[in-house]
Phi, psi and omega in degrees: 000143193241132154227113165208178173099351211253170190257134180236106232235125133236106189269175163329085193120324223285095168054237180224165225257023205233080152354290184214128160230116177263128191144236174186172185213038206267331204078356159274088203250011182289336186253014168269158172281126161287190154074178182295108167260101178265138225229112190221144186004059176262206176205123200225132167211126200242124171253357179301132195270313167272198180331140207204111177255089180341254195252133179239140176223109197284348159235181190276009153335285181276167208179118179279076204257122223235112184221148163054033181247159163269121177239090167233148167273166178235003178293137169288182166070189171267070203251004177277087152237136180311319173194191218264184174307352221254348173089201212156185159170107182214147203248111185232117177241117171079071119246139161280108169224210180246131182290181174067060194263084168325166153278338179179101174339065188139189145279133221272092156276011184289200153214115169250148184233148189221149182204131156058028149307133199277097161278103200209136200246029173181094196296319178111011179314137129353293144201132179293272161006290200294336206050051166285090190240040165283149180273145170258161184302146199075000167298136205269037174249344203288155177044023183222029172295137154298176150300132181268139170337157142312297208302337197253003195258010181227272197286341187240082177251139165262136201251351166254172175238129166277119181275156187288131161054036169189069186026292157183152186245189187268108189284142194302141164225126195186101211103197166238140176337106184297146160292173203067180165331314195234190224190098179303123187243098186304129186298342214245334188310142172253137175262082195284080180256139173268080197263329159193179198289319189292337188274146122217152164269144174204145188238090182247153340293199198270332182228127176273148158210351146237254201254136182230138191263158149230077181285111162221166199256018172242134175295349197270155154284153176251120171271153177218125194265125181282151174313328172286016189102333197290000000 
């Protein structure tokens, strides 16, 4: 099972403390789903005053492997567990998360392995408050994604961002992969193409997502064409 790409919300009140439950809760465990929930640049954020659960997996059958998402809590303490009592095994690499992460709200039979994780109690959002969750400059998420598995670098990459309540643009690539959801684009970049000697051009920023300036040193007019032609 694949989940990346997505903005992941938990407020205060909100149902039960529980993120993601992979697995199944039927009592019948010959029908739950096995096998790999792989968890990939999503940006996951619990506004929850209490307890907070990453991934719940009811038996050690199933099993979670967690690369590049941002997971924060905003509860003080250790109120932050990967995953639930019921057991599991997961494997978290290359995420910005909050030190002091338990394995579980209880006793734990699971296994968790956690490796070369980022600890931080300011992930770098734009505004948390607003649920702006674009990374800002200096946020220690810019460039500092891992390589994502083979199996997953081909059909399941993620290739949009979401905007709030307008559905989703294209995320930028450039650089090496940011962690989370989004994909820090600097507002100021300038592009400097040398389309021949008499021209220069310049473009700001280097990826539209609105309004784009175009400066050039030639007097004729110049058109400019959108990828559809338009």
């Amino acid at each position: 099972t694949y989940v990346y790409g997505n903005v992941l919300l938990e407020a205060d009140g909100e149902g039960n403390s529980q993120i993601i439950h992979y697995g199944g809760d039927s009592g019948n465990q010959q029908r739950y789903r096995k096998g790999t929930l792989y968890l990939y640049h999503n940006t996951i954020v619990s506004t929850r005053s209490g307890n907070t659960t990453l991934v719940r997996m009811p038996t050690n059958d199933e099993s979670c492997l967690a690369i590049n998402n941002i997971i924060h809590v905003t509860a003080a303490g250790p109120q932050l567990a990967l995953m639930s009592t019921s057991g599991g095994v997961m494997t978290l690499e290359r995420n910005v998360m909050k030190s002091g992460w338990v394995q579980a709200h209880g006793t734990a039979s699971g296994t968790v392995n956690a490796l070369n994780n980022i600890y931080t109690t300011t992930p770098g959002f734009s505004s948390l408050a607003a649920e702006d969750f674009d990374l800002i400059n200096g946020s220690v998420c810019i460039d500092s994604a891992t390589t994502l598995p083979t199996a997953l670098q081909t059909q399941y990459l993620p290739v949009a961002e979401y905007v709030k309540h307008s559905q989703s643009r294209i995320k930028p690539a450039h650089g090496m992969p940011d962690i989370g959801a989004y994909e820090y684009e600097s507002p100021t970049g300038i592009l400097d193409v040398p389309i021949a000697p008499e021209l220069e051009l310049h473009v700001t920023p280097t990826i539209a997502r609105g309004i784009v300036s175009i400066r050039h040193s030639n007097a004729n007019t110049i058109t400019v064409y959108s990828a559809l032609g338009t």
